[in-house]
LUMNU-252835 format. One record per residue (C-alpha): residue number from 1; residue in one letter; x, y, z. Coordinates in nm, 4 decimals, decimal comma. Layout:
# residues N
[rec NUM; A; [X; Y; Z]];
...
# end
This chain:
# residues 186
[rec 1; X; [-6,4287; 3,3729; -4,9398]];
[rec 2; X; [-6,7495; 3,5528; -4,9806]];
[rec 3; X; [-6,7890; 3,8780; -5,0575]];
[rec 4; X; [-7,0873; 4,1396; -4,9399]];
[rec 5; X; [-7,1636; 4,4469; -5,1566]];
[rec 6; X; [-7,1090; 4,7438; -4,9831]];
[rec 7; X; [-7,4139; 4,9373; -5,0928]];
[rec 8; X; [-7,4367; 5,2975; -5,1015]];
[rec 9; X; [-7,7300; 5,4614; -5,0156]];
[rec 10; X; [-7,8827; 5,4971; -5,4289]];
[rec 11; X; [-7,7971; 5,1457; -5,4835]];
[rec 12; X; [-7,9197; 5,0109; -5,1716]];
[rec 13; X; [-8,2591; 4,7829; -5,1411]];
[rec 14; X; [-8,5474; 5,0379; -5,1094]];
[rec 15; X; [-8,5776; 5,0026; -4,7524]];
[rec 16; X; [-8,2322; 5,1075; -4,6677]];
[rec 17; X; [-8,1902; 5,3938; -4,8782]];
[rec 18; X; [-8,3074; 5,6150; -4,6136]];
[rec 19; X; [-8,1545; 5,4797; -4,3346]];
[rec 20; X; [-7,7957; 5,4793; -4,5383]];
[rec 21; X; [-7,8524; 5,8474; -4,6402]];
[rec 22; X; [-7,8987; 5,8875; -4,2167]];
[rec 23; X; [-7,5477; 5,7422; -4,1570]];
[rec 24; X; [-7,4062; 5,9233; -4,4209]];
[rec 25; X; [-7,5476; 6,2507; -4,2795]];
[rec 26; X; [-7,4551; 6,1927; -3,9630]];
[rec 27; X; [-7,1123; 6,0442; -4,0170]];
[rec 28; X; [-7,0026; 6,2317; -4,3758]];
[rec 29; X; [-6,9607; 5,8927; -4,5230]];
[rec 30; X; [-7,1071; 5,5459; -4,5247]];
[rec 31; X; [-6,8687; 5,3089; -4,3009]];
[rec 32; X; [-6,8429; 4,9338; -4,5031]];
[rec 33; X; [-7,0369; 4,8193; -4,1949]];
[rec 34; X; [-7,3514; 5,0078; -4,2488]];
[rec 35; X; [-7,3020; 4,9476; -4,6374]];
[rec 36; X; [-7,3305; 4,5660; -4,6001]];
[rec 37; X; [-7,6003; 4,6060; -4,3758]];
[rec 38; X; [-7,7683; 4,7861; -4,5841]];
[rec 39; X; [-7,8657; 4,4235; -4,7861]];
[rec 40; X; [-8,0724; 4,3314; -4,4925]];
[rec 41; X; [-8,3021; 4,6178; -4,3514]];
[rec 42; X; [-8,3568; 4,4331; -4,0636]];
[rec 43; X; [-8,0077; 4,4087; -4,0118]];
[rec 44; X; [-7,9263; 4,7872; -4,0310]];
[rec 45; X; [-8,2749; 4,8920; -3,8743]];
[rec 46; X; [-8,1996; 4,7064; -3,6049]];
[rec 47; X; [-7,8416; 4,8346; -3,5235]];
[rec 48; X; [-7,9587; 5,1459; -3,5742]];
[rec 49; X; [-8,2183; 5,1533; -3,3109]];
[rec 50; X; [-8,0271; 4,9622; -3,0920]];
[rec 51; X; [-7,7541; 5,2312; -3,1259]];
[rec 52; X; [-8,0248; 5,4840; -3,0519]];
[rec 53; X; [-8,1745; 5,2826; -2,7269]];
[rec 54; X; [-7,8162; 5,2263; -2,5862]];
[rec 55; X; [-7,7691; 5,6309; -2,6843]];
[rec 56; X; [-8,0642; 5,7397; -2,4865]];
[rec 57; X; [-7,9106; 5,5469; -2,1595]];
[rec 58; X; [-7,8355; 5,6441; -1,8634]];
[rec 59; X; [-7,3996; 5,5430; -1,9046]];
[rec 60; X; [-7,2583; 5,8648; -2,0171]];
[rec 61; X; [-7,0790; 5,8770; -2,3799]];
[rec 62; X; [-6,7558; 5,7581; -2,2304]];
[rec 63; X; [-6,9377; 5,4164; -2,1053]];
[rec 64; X; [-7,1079; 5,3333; -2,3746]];
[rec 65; X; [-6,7745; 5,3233; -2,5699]];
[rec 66; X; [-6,6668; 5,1242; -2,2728]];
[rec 67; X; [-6,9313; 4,8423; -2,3066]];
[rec 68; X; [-6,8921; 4,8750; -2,7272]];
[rec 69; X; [-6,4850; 4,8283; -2,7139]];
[rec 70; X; [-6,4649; 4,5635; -2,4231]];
[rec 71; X; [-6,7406; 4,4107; -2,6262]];
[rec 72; X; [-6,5436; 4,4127; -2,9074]];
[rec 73; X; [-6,2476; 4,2842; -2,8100]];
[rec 74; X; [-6,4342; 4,0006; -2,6533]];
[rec 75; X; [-6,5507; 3,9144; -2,9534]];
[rec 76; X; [-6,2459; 3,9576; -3,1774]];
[rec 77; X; [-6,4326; 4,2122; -3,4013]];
[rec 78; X; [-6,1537; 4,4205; -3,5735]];
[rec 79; X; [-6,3284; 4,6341; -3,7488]];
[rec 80; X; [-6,5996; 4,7564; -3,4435]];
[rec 81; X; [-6,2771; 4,7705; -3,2105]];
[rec 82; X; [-6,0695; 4,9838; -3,4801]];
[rec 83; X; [-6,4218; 5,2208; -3,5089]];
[rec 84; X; [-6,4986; 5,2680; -3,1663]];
[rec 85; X; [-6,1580; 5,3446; -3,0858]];
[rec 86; X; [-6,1328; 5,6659; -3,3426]];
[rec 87; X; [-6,4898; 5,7444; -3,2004]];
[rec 88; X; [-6,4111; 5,7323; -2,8392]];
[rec 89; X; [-6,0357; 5,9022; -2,9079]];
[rec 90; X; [-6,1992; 6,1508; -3,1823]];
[rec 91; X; [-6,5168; 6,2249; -3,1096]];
[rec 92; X; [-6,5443; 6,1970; -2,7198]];
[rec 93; X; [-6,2184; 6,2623; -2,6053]];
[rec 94; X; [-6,1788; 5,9802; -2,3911]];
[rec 95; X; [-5,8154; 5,9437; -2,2608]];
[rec 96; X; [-5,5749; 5,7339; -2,4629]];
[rec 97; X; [-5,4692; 5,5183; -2,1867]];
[rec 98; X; [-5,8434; 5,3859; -2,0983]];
[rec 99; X; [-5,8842; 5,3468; -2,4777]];
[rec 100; X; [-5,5566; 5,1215; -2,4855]];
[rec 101; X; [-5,6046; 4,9479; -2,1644]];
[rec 102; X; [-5,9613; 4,8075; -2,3440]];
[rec 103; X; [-5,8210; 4,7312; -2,6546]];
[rec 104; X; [-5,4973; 4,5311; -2,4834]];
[rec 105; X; [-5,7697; 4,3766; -2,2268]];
[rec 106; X; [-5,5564; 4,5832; -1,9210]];
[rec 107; X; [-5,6457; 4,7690; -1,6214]];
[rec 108; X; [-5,7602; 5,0780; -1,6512]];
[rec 109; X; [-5,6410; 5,3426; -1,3891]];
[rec 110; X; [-6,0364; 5,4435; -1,2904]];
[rec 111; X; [-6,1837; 5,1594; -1,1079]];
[rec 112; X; [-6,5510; 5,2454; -1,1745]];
[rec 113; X; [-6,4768; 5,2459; -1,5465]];
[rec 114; X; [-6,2626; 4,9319; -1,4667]];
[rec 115; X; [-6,5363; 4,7376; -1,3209]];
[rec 116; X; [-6,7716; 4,8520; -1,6042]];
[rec 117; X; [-6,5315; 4,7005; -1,8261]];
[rec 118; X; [-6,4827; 4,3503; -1,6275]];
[rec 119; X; [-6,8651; 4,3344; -1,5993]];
[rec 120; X; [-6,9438; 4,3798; -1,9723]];
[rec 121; X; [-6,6800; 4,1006; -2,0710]];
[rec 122; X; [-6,8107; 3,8410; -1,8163]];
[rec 123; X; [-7,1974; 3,9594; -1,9920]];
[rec 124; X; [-7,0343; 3,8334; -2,2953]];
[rec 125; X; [-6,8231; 3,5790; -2,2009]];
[rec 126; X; [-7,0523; 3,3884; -1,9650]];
[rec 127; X; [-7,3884; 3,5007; -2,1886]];
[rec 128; X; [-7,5275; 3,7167; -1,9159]];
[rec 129; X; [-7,5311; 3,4563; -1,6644]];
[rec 130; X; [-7,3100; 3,6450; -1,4591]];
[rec 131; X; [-7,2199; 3,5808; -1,0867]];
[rec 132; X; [-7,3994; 3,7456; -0,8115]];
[rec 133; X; [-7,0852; 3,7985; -0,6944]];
[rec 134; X; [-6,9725; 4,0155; -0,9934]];
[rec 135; X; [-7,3622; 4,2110; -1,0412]];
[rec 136; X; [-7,2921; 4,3176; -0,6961]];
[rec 137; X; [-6,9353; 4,4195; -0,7400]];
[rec 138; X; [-7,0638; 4,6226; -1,0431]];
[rec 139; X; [-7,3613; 4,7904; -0,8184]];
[rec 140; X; [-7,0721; 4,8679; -0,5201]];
[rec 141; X; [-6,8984; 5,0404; -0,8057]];
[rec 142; X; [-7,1686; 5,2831; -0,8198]];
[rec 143; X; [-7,3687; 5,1280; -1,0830]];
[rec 144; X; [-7,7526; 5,0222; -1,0761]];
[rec 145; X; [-7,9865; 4,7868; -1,1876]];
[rec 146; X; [-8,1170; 4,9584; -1,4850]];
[rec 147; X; [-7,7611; 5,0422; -1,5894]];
[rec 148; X; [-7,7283; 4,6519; -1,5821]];
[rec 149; X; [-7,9494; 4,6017; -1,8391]];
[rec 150; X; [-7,8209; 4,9061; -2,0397]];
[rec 151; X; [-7,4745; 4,7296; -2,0820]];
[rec 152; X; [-7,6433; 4,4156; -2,2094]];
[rec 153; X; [-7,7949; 4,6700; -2,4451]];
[rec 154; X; [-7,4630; 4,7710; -2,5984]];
[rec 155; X; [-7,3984; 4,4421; -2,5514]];
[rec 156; X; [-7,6780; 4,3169; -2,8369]];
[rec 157; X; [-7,5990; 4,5903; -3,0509]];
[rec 158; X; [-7,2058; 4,5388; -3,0463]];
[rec 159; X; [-7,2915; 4,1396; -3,0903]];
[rec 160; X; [-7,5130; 4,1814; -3,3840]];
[rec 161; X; [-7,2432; 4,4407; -3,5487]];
[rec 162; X; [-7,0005; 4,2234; -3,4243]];
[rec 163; X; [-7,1013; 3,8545; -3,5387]];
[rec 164; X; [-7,2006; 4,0248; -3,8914]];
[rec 165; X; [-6,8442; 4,2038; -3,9675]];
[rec 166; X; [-6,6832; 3,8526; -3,8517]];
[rec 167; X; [-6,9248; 3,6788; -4,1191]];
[rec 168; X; [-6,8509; 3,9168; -4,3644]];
[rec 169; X; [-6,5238; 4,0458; -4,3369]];
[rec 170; X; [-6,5654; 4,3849; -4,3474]];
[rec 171; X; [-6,2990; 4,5878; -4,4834]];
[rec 172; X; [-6,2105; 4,8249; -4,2333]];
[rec 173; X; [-6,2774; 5,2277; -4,3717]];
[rec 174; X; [-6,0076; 5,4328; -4,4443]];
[rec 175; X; [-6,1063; 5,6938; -4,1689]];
[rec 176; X; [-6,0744; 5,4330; -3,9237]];
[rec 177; X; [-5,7175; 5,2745; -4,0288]];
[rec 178; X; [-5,4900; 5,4530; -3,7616]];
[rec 179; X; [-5,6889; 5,3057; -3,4741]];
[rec 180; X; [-5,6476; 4,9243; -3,6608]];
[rec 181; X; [-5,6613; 4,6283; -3,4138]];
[rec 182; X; [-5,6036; 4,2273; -3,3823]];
[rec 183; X; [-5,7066; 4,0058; -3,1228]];
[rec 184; X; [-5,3613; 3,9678; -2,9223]];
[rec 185; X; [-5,3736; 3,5535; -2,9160]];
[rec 186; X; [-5,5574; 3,4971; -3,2772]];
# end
């Protein structure tokens, strides 16, 4: 198998030194993620400001993690499932049974956050040619248009983080070992 140097950010190309040093403030460590990224700037430029854009959207915190688990798990990313879990159960306080229900691909008890979740797995799943049967199910749920496009925005930036830590088998952080996840049928 083959390996991808987790860089820190002094021995990091030039280009991500700064952005590594970013994570690391922000985080008070450098997850392997970021550190593999860090070979490609484009890469971890790119997550970045997609994490920023999606960030900046109208979904509240507890949505976004919504759209980044389902996501995910869609994708069979262990690592972005097991990191997004600590960060929605950690950071945001998001209740333990919506945070299972994702992971375990289950109903969750509130049907708005329910349909958010259906809707960003059929983005995935059917590569955003979704029915207009399920867009407007989404909009009844008391979602709009531009919220639409937001989830296809966590969407990208969970695919890209997601189809790179599948390449490159991440090894999943320490910090982020008690929320550890596998697909259920792999």
């Amino acid at each position: 198998m083959t390996t991808f140097t987790i860089h820190t950010p002094t021995d990091a190309p030039a280009a991500s030194q700064e952005m590594l040093a970013a994570v690391q403030n922000k985080y008070g460590f450098v997850p392997n993620l970021f550190g593999e990224f860090a070979a490609a700037p484009a890469a971890i430029s790119s997550y970045l400001a997609l994490g920023g854009a999606l960030e900046k959207s109208s979904l509240t915190p507890t949505e976004q993690q919504v759209v980044l688990i389902a996501t995910s798990v869609e994708n069979g990313c262990e690592y972005c499932v097991a990191a997004h879990s600590l960060v929605a159960k950690n950071m945001l306080k998001v209740d333990a049974t919506i945070i299972a229900a994702l992971r375990n691909k289950t109903t969750i008890t509130n049907s708005k956050l329910q349909t958010l979740a259906e809707f960003t797995r059929a983005i995935v799943a059917q590569r955003g040619a979704v029915t207009e049967q399920r867009l407007q199910g989404f909009l009844a749920a008391g979602y709009n248009k531009q919220q639409a496009l937001e989830v296809i925005v966590g969407v990208a930036m969970k695919t890209l983080s997601n189809y790179a830590n599948n390449l490159m088998h991440t090894p999943l952080d320490k910090a982020f070992e008690a929320e550890a996840w596998e697909p259920c049928c792999a």
